[in-house]
C-alpha positions in Angstrom: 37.5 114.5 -57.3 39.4 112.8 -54.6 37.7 109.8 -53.2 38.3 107.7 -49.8 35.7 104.3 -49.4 36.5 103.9 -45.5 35.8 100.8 -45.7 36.3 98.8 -48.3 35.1 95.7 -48.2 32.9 93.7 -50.5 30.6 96.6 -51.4 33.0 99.4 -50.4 35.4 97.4 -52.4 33.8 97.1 -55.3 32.7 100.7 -55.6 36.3 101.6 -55.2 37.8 99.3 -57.9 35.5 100.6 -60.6 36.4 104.3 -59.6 40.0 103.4 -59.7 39.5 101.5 -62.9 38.3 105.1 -64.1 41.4 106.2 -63.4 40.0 108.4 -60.5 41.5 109.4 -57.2 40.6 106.9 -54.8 42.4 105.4 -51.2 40.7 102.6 -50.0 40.8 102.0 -45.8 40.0 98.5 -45.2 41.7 96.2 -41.9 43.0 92.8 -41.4 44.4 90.3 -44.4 42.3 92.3 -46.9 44.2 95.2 -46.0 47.7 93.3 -46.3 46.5 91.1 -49.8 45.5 94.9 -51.5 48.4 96.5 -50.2 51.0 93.8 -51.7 48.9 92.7 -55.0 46.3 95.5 -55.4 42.4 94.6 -55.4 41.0 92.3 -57.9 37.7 91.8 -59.0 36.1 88.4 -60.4 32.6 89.3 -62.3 30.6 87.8 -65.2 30.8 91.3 -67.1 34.8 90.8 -66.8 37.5 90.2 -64.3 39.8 93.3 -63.7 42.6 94.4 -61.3 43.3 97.8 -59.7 46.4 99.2 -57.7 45.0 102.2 -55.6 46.1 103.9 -52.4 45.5 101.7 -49.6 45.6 102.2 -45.9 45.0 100.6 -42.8 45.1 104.2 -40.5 42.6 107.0 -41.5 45.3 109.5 -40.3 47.2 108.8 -43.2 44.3 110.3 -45.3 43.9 114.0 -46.4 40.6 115.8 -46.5 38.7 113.9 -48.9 35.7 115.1 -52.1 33.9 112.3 -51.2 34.0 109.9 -48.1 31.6 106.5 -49.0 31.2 105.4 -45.6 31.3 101.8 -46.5 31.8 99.9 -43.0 28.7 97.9 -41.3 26.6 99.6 -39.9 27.8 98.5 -36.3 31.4 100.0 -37.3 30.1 103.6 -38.0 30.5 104.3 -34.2 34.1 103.5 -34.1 34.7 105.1 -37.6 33.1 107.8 -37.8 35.7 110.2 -34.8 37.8 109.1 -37.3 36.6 110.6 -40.2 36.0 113.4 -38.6 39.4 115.6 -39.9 39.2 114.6 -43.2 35.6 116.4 -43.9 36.8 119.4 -45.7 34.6 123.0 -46.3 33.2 120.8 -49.3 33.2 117.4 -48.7 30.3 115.3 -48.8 29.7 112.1 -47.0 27.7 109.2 -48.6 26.0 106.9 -46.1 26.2 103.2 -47.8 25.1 101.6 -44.7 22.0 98.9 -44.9 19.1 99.4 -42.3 17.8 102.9 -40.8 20.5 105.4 -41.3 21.8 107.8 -38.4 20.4 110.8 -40.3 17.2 109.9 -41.3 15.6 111.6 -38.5 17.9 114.3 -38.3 15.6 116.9 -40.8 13.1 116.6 -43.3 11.5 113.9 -41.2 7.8 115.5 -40.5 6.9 115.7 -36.9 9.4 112.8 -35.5 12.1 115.0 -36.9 15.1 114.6 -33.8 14.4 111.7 -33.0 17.0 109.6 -31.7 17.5 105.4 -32.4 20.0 104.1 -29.7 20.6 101.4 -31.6 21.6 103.0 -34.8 23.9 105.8 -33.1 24.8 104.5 -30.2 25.2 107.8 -27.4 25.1 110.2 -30.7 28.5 109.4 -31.3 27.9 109.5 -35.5 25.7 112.3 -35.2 28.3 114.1 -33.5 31.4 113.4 -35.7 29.7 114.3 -39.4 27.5 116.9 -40.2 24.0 116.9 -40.8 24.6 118.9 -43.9 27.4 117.2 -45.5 25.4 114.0 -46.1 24.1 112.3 -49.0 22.3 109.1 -48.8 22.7 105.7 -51.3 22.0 102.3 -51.6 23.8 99.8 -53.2 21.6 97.6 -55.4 24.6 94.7 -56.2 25.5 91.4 -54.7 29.4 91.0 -53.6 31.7 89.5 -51.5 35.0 88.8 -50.5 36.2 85.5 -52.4 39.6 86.0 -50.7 41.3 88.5 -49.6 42.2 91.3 -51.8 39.4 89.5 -54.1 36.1 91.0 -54.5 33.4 88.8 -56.3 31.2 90.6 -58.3 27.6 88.2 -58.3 25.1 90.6 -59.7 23.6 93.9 -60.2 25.3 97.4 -61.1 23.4 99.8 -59.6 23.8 102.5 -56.4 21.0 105.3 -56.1 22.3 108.7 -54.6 19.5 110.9 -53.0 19.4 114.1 -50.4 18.3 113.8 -47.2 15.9 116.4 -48.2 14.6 115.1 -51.4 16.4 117.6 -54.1 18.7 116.9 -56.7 21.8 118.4 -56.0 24.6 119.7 -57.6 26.5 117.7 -55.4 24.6 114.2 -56.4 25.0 114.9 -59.8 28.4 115.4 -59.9 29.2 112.0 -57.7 26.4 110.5 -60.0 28.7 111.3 -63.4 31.9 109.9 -61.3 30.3 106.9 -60.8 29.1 106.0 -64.6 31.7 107.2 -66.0 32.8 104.0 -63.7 30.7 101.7 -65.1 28.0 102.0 -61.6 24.2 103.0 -62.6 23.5 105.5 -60.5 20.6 107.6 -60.8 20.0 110.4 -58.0 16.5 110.0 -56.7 14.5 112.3 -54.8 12.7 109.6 -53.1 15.6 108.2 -51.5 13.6 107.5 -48.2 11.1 105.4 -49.7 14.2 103.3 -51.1 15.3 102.9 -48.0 12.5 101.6 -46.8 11.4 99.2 -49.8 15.2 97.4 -49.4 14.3 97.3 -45.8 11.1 95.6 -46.8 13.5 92.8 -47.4 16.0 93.0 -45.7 14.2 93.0 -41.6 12.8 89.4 -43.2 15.5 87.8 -45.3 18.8 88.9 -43.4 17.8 87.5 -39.6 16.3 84.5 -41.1 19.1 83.7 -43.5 21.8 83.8 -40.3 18.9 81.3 -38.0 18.3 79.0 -40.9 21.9 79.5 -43.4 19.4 79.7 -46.2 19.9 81.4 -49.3 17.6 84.1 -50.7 15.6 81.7 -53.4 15.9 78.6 -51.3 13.8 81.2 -47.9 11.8 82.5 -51.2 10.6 79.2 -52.6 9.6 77.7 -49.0 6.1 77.7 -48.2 6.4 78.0 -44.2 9.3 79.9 -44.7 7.4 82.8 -46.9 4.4 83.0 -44.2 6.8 83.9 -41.9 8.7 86.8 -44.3 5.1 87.8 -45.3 4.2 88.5 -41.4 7.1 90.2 -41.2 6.8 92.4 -44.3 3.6 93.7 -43.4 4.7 95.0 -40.1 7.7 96.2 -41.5 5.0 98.3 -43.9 3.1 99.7 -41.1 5.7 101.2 -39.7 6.9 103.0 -42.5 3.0 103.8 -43.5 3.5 105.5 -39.7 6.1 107.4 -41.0 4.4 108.6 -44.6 6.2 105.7 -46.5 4.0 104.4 -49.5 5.4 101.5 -50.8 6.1 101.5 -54.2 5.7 97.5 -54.8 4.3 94.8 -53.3 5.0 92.0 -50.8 4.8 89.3 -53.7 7.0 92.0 -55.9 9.4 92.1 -53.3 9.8 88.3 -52.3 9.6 87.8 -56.1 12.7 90.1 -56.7 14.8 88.4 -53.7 14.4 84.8 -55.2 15.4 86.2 -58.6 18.5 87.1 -57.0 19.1 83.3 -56.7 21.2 80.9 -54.5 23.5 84.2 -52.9 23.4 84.6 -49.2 22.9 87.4 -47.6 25.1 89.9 -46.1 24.1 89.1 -42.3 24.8 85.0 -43.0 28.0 86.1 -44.7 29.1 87.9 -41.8 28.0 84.8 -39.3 29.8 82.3 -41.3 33.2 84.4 -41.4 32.7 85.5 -37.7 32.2 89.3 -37.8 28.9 90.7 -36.2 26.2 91.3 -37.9 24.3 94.0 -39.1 21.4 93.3 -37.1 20.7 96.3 -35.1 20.3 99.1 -37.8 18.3 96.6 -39.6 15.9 94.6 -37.5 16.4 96.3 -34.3 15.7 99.7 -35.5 12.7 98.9 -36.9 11.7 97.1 -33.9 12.8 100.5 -31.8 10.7 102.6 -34.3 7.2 100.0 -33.6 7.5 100.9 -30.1 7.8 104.7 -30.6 5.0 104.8 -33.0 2.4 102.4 -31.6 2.8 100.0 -34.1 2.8 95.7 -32.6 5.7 94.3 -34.0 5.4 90.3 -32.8 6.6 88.1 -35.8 9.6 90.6 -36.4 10.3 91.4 -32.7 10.7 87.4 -32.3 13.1 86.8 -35.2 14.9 89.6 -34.1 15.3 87.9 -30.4 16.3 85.2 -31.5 18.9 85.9 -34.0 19.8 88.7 -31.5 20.6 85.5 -28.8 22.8 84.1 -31.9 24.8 86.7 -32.7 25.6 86.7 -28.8 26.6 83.2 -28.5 28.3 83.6 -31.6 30.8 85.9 -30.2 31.9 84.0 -27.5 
């Protein structure tokens, strides 16, 4: 199978180093220094489990790409907009497209999603642009269950966790999954295809609608917000709207709150993705995330005041950031 990660940065680039490691197919698109540093030394990647390098196709244009087997989507959320034209030409009769992307996902509502199938997030996909650049049908859904980041660039730092979960849209175990499942062990990624993949989607966002925003307000790390008394109130609050929501939608969640703050501070002192982001200047994923959610109380009558003021508020910071 040929692969393409558009987007590869710390979890995109990770994913593609251990494929490439497997001596698969795989052309990684990533911009900037990180582009240059992979293109002149290849992509190397420090982990506890062992440090390894890779040389793959790299390119900074996705018109220098051929249709693709697989196309991980692995760009913020935010980016999908701008990406996603681009990808457009290189979705062959058989390619499937693997959303990586933290928060609500452009699709969910697409089908299979009970009577608020077609119903449209503005601030996941912006004007429909994603919707209308990849079909419905060649999507699979994942989630990344590892901590990375870039230590420099073309160096990916592996902190924890090996696994991705690859689901359908629909629920069903594909052909399709399976086969992009046996790729990626074969790698040395756990990745079991689930048919519950939108309940996972919503247990990570359990945490991250209450971890992410206040990580970039406070620069906190996961144990450090876990182990704070005032702090956990305030994720608590938060996590139980977050929950009503998704009840709203037919979501049971599997675990509980304490189960779910439990499993963040086990994670230890790593920061999030969102405070990454802040602290090297790029925007953050805050809108498929926390503003989603947010979005989705209003449609379905659900109050959302403890997560709709985080959300403000980092919301403000992200503006002033940018400046």
């Amino acid at each position: 199978m040929k692969f393409l990660i558009a987007g590869a940065g710390a979890v995109g680039g990770y994913l593609g180093a251990c494929l490439a490691r497997a001596a698969y197919d795989v052309t990684l698109f990533a911009r900037g220094p990180h582009l240059r540093a992979m293109q002149q030394r290849g992509l190397r990647v420090l982990s506890a489990e062992g440090d390894f390098e890779v040389h793959p196709r790299v390119i900074g244009n996705l018109a220098q790409a051929d249709p693709m087997d697989v196309i991980f989507l692995g760009v913020k959320a935010h980016g999908l907009t701008q990406l996603a034209p681009q990808v457009t030409p290189l979705i062959a009769e058989n390619t499937t497209v693997v959303s990586m992307q933290n928060g609500i996902p452009w699709w969910y509502f697409q089908s299979h999603a009970g009577e608020h199938t077609g119903l449209h997030l503005e601030r996941v996909d912006p004007g429909g642009a994603i919707t209308a650049a990849i079909p419905a049908d060649r999507v699979v859904a994942s989630i990344a269950y590892f901590a990375t980041e870039i230590a420099e660039p073309g160096v990916i730092r592996h902190i924890e966790g090996n696994r991705l979960s690859l689901g359908e849209p629909d629920g069903t175990r594909s052909d399709r999954c399976k086969a992009i499942s046996a790729a990626l062990i074969k790698s040395g990624i756990r990745c079991p295809v689930t048919q519950k993949i939108r309940t996972e989607i919503w247990v990570k966002l359990l945490g991250n609608v209450a971890f992410n925003p206040i990580s970039a307000l406070t620069r906190a790390t996961l144990s450090e917000m876990a182990r704070d008394r005032e702090a956990v109130s305030v994720i608590r609050n938060i996590m139980t709207e977050v929950e009503a929501v998704a009840a709203k939608l037919g979501i049971e969640m599997p675990i509980s709150i304490d189960q779910r703050i439990a499993g963040a501070e086990k994670v230890g002192e790593h920061k999030t993705s969102m405070l990454q982001d802040l602290e090297a200047g790029r925007p953050m994923e805050l809108e498929a995330v926390a503003g989603a959610v947010v979005e989705l109380g209003e449609r379905v009558g659900v109050p959302m005041p403890h997560t709709r003021t985080v959300y403000a508020c980092t919301r403000l910071l992200s503006m002033i950031s940018s400046r």
